[in-house]
N, C-alpha and C positions, 0 to 999 in steps of 0.2 A: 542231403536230408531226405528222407522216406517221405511218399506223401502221409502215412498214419503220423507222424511228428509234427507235417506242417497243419494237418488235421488236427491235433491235440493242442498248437498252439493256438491253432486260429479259436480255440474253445475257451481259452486262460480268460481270455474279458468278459467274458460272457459267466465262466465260472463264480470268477470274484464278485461280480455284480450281484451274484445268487446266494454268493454268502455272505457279501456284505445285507441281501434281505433280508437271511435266516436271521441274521444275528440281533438286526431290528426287529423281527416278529419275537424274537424271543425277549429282548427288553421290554414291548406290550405286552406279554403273556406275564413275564416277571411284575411290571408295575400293577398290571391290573391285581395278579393275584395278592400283591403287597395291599392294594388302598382299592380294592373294590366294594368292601363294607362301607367307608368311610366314606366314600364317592354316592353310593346309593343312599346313605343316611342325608346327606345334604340334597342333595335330588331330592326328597322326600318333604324339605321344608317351603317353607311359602319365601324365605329371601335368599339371596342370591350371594349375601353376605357369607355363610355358610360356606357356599362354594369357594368366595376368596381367602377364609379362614384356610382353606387346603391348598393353598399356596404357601403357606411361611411353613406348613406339614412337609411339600414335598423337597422345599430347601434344607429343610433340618435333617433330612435322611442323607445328604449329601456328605454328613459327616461319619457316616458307615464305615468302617473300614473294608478294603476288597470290594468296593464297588466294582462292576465291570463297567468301562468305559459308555457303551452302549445304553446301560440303563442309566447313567449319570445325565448323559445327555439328555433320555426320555425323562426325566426327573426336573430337568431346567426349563426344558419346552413344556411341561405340565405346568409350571408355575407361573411360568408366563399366560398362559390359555386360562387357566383357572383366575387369576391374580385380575385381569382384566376386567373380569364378571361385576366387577362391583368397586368402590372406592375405595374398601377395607385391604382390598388386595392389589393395589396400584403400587404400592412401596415392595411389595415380591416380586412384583410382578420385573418393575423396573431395577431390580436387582437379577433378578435370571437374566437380564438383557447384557446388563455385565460383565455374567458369567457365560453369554454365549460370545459373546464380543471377544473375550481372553483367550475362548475355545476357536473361534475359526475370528479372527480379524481381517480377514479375507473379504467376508460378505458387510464390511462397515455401515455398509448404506442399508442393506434390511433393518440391521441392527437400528438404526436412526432412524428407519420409515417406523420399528414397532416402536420407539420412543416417543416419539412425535403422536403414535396412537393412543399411547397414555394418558399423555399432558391432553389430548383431546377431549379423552373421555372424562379425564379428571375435571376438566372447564365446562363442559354440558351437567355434570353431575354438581357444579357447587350451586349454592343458592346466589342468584343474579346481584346482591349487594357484597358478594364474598368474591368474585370474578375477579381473575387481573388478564386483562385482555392483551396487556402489553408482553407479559410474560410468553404467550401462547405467540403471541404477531412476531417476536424477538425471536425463538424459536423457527420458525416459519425462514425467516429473512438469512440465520445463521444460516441452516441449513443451504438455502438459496446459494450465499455466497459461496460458502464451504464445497456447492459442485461447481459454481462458473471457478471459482480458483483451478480447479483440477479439469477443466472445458471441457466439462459435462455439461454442454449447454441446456440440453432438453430437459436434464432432471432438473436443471436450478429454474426454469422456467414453470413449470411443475410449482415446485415450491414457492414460486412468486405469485402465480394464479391461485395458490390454497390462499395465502396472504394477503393478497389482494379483496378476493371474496368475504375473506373475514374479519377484514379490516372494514369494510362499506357494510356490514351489520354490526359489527361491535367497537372498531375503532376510527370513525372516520377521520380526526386530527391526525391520524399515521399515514393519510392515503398517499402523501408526497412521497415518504421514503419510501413505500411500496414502490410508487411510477418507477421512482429515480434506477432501483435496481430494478426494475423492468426493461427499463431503459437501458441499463448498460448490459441487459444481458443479452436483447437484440442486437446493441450492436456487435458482440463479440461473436452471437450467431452468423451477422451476417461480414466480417470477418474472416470469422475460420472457413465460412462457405466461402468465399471469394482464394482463400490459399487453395482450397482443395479443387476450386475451377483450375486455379494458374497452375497448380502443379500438373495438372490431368494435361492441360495446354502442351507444356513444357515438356510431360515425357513423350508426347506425340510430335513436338518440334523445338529441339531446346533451344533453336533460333528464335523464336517466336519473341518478339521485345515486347511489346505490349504485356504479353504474359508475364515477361518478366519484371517490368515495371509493377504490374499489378498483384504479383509475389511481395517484392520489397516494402512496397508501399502498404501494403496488408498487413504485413507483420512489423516493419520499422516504424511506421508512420501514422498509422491511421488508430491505433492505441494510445491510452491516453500519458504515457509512460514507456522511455526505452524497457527499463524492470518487466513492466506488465510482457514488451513481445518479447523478450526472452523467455518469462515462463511459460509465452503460450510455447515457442518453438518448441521449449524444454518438457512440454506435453506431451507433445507430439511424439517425443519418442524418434524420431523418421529421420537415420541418416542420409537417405538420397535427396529428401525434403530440404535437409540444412545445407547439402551439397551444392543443391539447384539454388537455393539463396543467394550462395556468396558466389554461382558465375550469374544470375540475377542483379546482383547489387552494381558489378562491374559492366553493367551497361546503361546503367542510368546515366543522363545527361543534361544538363541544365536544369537541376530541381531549384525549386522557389528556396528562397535562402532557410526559415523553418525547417522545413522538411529535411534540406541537407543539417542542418545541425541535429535534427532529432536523428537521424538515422547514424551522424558520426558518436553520438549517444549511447546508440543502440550497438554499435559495436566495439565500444569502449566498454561498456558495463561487459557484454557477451565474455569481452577478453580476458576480465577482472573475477570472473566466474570460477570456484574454487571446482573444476572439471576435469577429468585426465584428460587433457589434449595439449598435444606434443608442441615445445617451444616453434614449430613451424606454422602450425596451424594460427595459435597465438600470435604469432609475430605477423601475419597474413589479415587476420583480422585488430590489430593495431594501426596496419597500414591503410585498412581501408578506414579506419577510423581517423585518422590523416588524413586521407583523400578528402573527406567530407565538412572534416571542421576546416580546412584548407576552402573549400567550395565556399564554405559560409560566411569566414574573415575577407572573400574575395568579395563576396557580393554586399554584405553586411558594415559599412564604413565606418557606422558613428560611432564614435568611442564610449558606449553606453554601459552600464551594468554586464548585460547581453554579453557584449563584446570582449569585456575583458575575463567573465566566468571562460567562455568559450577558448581565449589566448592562453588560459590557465590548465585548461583542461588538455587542451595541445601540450602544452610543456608534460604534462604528467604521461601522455600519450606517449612521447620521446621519451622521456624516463623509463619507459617501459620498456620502448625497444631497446634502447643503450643497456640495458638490463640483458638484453637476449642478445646481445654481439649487430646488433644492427646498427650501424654509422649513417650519422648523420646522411650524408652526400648517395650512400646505397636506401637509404631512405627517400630521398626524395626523389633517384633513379626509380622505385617499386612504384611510389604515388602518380611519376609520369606515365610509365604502363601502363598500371593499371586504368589511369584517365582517356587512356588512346595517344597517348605521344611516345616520346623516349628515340633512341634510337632503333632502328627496326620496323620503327611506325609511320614515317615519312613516305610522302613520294619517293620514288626510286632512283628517279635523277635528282630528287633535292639532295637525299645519301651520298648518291655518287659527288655531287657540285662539293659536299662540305667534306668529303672524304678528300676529294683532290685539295681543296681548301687546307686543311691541316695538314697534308704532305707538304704544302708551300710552306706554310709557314717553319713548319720545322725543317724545312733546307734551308731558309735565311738566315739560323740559329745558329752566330757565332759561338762556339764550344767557351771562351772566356768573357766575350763581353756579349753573350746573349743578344738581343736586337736594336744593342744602342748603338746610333751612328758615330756618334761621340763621348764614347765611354771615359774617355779622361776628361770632360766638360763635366765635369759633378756640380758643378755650380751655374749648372743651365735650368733655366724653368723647365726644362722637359726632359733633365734628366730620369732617366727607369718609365718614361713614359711609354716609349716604343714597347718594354717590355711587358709593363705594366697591362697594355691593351693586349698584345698577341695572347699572355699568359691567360686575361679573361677569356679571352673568344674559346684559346682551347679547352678550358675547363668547362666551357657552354657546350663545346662539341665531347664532352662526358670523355675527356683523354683525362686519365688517373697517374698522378704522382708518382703513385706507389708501385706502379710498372714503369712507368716512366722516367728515368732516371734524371735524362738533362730537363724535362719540366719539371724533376722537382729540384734542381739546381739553380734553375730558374726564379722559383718560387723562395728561395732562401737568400738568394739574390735580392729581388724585388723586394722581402719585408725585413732587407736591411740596409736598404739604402734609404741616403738623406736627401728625399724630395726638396725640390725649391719648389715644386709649380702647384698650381691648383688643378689643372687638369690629370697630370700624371699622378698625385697624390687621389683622386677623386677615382681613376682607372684601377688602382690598387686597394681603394676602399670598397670596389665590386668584384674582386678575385675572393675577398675574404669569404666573404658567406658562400664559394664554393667551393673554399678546401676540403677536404675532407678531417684533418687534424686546425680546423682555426682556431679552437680555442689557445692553442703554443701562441698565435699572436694576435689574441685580444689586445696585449699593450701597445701593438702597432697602430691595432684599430681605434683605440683610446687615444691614440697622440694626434693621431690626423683628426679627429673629430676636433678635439681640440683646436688643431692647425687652425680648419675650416672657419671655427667659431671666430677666431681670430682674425683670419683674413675678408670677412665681410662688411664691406664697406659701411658709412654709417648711413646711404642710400638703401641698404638690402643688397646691393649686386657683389659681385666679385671681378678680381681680375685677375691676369697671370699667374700674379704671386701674391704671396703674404701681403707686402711694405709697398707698394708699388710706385715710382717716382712722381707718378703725373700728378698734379693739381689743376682743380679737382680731380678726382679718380673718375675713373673709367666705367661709362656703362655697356657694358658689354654681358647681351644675353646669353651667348653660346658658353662663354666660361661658366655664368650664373644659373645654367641649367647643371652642370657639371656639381658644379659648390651645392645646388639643392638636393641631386640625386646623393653627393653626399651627407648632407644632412638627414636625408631619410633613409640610407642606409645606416647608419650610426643610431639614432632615434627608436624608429621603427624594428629594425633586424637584428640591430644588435645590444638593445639596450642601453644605449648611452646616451645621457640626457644631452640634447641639445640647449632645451632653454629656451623660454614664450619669446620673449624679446628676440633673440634670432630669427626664429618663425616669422613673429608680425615684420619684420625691416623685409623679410624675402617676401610676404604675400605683400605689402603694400607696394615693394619694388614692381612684381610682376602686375600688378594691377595700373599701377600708373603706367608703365613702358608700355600700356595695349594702345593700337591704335583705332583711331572710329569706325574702321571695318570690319573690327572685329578679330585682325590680324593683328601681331607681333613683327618689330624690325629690329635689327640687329644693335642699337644702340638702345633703340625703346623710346626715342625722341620721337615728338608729336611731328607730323608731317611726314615722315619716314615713309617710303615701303614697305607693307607686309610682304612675307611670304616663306612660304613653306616649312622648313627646318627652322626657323626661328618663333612661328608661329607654334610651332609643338615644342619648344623648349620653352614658351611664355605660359603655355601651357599645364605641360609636367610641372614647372617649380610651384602653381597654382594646386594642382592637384595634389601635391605630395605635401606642400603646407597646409590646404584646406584644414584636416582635424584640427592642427596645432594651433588655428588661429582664433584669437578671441570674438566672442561672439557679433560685438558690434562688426566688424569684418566682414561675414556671413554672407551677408545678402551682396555686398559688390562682389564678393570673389565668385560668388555661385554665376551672378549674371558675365560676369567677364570669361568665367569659364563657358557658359553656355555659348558667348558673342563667340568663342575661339572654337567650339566645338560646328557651329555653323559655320564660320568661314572653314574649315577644315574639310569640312564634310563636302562644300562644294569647291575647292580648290582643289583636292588630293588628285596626285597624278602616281601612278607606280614607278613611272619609268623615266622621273627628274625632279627635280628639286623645285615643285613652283613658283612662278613669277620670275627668281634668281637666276635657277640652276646653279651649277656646280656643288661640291660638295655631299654628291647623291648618298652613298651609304651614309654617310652622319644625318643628312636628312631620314635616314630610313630606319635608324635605331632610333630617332625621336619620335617616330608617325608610332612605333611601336613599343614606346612607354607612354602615348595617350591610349592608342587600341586598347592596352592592356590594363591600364588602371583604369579607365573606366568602363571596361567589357564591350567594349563598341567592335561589331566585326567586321562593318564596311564603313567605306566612308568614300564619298561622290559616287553611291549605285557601284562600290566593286568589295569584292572580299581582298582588304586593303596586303593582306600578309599573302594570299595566293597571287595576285594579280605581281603584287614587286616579287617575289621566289623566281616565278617562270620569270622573270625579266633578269635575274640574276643569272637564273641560271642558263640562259640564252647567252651574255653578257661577260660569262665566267672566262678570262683568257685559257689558254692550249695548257701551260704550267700552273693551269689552280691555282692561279689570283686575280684579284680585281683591280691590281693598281699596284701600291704601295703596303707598307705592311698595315699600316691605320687602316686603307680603305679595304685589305683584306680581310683584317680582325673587323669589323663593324658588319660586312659583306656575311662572313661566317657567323656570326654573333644572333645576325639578325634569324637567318636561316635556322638555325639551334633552338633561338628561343618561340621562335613559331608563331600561330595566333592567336584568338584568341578565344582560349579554353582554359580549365583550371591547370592544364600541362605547362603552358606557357608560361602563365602566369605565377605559377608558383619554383617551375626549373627557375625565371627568371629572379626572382625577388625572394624567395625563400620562405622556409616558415610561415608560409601562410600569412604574410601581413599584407596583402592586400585592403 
């Protein structure tokens, strides 16, 4: 390119600007010489009426034909300026407004600022008993709203101080709804100032948590409506803005139960957004919207309004994803990531302990009779038990079926055989809610509930089996933890009604078998020893009944839970089974359904889930097990389901029914 070319372009802007001039001096030349008589006759007169008279003149020429664009314009903006002069020419005036609005809709808000100058002058200009102040103050406040909608903060603020002002002279019964939108317009000022601090934070350290806490919480939370922060985001316009949100969102931790539902809210509406974004995006922001109402059923217990809007909302959230190819079980794999758990996110000898762990178990793994020591004993209480337990632990350590051939041989296995016991039916009623395809046997899970209901003594406990010979029956808490955790996996996870009556026979069991120290003993007989794994199994059937119990109930079970969560809290040992011993991993799956369901992360001054892991994993034998296969699946189980955090707690228990 020549420089006389780059010379002749650099001149093109410059040109057109000079003829977009010409073109305008010559529509003044045209108007003037059109209505320059007509303009000096009214100039001439003593009112001003005259002059608005040539307003509805210079609109009527609009019907010309061949107008040039240029003077058409000059001809609308004249009736506007002319129209204004007087009250005869407000109704031109605000009709040129119209026609400039059609003509460039672009400038909406000038357009609005000379309307708004109308209705002003129209209101100064009537006689003080013809006024309508409300009209003029409505005006005002539209507008107002009309720019915070579109977070224009400063113009709507503008508009609230004209209305303000003019409401303390002419309408002071308004001056509330004034404040109130005054009020909400600071705070959306201070607000969007607060994103635009976190975002400046964030792109100087996208480490920076606080920033990003005070990202999410800006725009998820601190509005009065998930809706409203969506359309501030959706303001914004700002995709590196919405980028920095959602790795934002993924480090908050421990939010107050509120917050976390408003924000699983806020990414549920986002997802539901008729926007082009790709079913991955969507499905990313469903998940996190998982994560949160998952947060909120953890911490939020009572089965209130609240509670159940929220449990409903979560199903539609699943509907969603099942919609995009997302399975249940890779669903709640994304929700444990994303919270800081999953695999991958562990200690690195805890990986390794549970990695070696699951090679054991699956070298014990008879190819025909899978882990039962007595596969032709079908008619043992504990027949499918063996398997029953290994199959849970590995589905905790996220080994999949669907690659896995002989677990999933296992597992067809397992939910068709004919339990006798209450434990080994109870172990397979916890595999369920981690298949990946469980809904093929909801009927299994429907029959054991049933079983369950069946087999509970008319004391509340349970025993081995269904029928059991002894008279009286047997109180035995370790089975009757078992029978509760099935009760509330039935109930709770997977919707099958249990039934009040069952609930009250188990809270009042548990409540009577405590003993004066505040401890649980293995029979639940007064005098008894407390101690350790029976104290958390008098525990869990307490906590897991508490909703279901009638309200008279209430107050003893809350104090008997409280006396167990003090003896606990000073008895907890990592590395045995207190006062007892023996039995340590089953003690150690029970210390970690109280941790969990009621959020407690230490217990006697230790972080109860790291202080037992190292002791595990110190512990672990040379071939990756801890014993037996019971005490290896419980060992693994434990390690898997981790502590406590909403990862734990929701890998472990599912669906967010905390």
């Amino acid at each position: 390119m020549s420089h006389l070319t780059r010379a002749l372009l650099c001149l093109v802007p410059g040109l057109m600007a000079a003829a977009a001039s010409a073109q305008m001096d010559q529509a003044e030349m045209a108007f003037n010489f059109m209505f320059r008589a007509q303009i000096a006759e009214a100039a001439g007169t003593e009112t001003l009426a005259d002059d608005a008279a040539l307003a509805q003149t210079f609109l009527d020429r609009l019907d010309q034909p061949k107008l040039a664009p240029e003077l058409r314009h000059r001809l609308i903006e004249k009736a506007y300026a002319f129209g204004i002069k007087h009250p005869a020419g407000h109704e031109a005036a605000a009709e040129a407004i119209d026609l400039l609005e059609e003509r460039e809709p672009k400038r909406a808000d000038e357009w609005d600022e000379r309307r708004l100058r109308i209705a002003e002058l129209a209101f100064d200009a009537a006689p003080r008993n013809q006024r309508e102040p409300d009209m003029l103050l409505d005006l005002y406040l539209a507008y107002g709203r009309d720019r915070l909608a579109r977070r224009k903060v400063e113009a709507a603020m503008g508009f609230y101080e004209r209305a303000d002002a003019f409401a303390r002279e002419h309408r002071r019964q308004r001056q509330d709804d004034v404040e109130a939108a005054m009020k909400e317009a600071r705070r959306l000022q201070r607000v969007l100032g607060q994103i635009e601090q976190a975002r400046a934070a964030l792109k100087a350290n996208p480490d920076d948590t606080a920033a990003a806490e005070a990202l999410v919480k800006a725009l998820g939370l601190e509005l009065d409506s998930p809706a409203e922060a969506v359309a501030a985001t959706d303001a914004i316009d700002d995709l590196e803005l919405m980028q920095m949100l959602e790795r934002a969102a993924a480090t908050l931790k421990d939010l107050p139960e509120q917050d976390a539902l408003q924000l699983a809210r806020w990414y549920r509406q986002r997802a539901a957004l008729p926007t082009e974004i790709g079913a991955g995006a969507k499905d990313t922001l469903l998940i996190r919207a998982k994560l949160y109402y998952s947060e909120y059923l953890f911490k939020h217990a009572k089965e209130d309004e609240d509670r159940l809007a929220a449990k409903f909302e979560l199903r539609q959230v699943d509907d969603a994803l099942s919609k995009l190819g997302v399975s249940p079980k890779v669903a709640r794999k994304r929700v444990a990531k994303l919270a800081g758990g999953g695999r991958g996110q562990r200690d690195p000898k805890i990986e390794a302990a549970i990695d070696k762990g699951v090679a054991w178990l699956y070298e014990q793994m008879d190819p025909e009779d899978f882990w039962e020591k007595q596969p032709q004993h079908n008619q043992s209480r504990n027949y499918a038990g063996h398997t029953a337990i290994a199959v849970y632990a590995l589905l905790m350590a996220e080994e999949d079926p669907r690659t896995q051939p002989a677990l999933a041989r296992a597992i067809r296995f397992l939910f068709g055989a004919q339990m006798q016991g209450t434990y080994a039916i109870c172990f397979r009623m916890h595999t369920w809610e981690l298949l990946p395809d469980r809904e093929r046997y909801r009927s299994v899970m429907a029959a054991d509930a049933n079983w369950l209901r069946i087999a509970q003594t008319p004391e509340g406990f349970f025993d081995y089996t269904q029928h059991p010979k002894a008279s009286p029956p047997r109180r035995d808490l370790s089975v009757t933890l078992a029978g509760a955790l099935g009760f509330w996996l039935a109930e709770d996870v997977a919707d099958l009604r249990i039934g009040p009556q069952s609930w009250e026979r188990l809270g009042a069991a548990a409540i009577r078998g405590q003993q004066n120290d505040g401890g649980w003993s293995y029979k639940g007989i007064e005098g008894e020893v407390s101690y350790g794994s029976m104290t958390c199994a008098g525990l869990t059937s307490l906590l897991v009944a508490r909703e279901h119990l009638p309200e008279h109930m209430h107050d003893a079970a809350d104090k008997a839970i409280a006396d167990g969560m003090e003896w606990l809290n000073y008895q907890y040992q990592p590395d045995r089974n207190p006062i007892k011993g023996g039995w340590y991993t089953y003690y150690l799956a029970a210390v970690q359904h109280v941790g969990l369901l009621t959020g407690t992360a230490t217990f006697n001054n230790m972080d109860w889930y790291n202080a037992a892991a190292d002791h595990l994993v110190k512990t672990q034998q040379a071939d990756g097990s801890w014993g037996n296969v019971f005490e290896t699946s419980f060992a693994l189980a434990f390690l898997c389901r981790g502590g406590v955090n909403l990862t734990a707690a929701y890998e472990s228990y599912g669906e967010a029914e905390q």
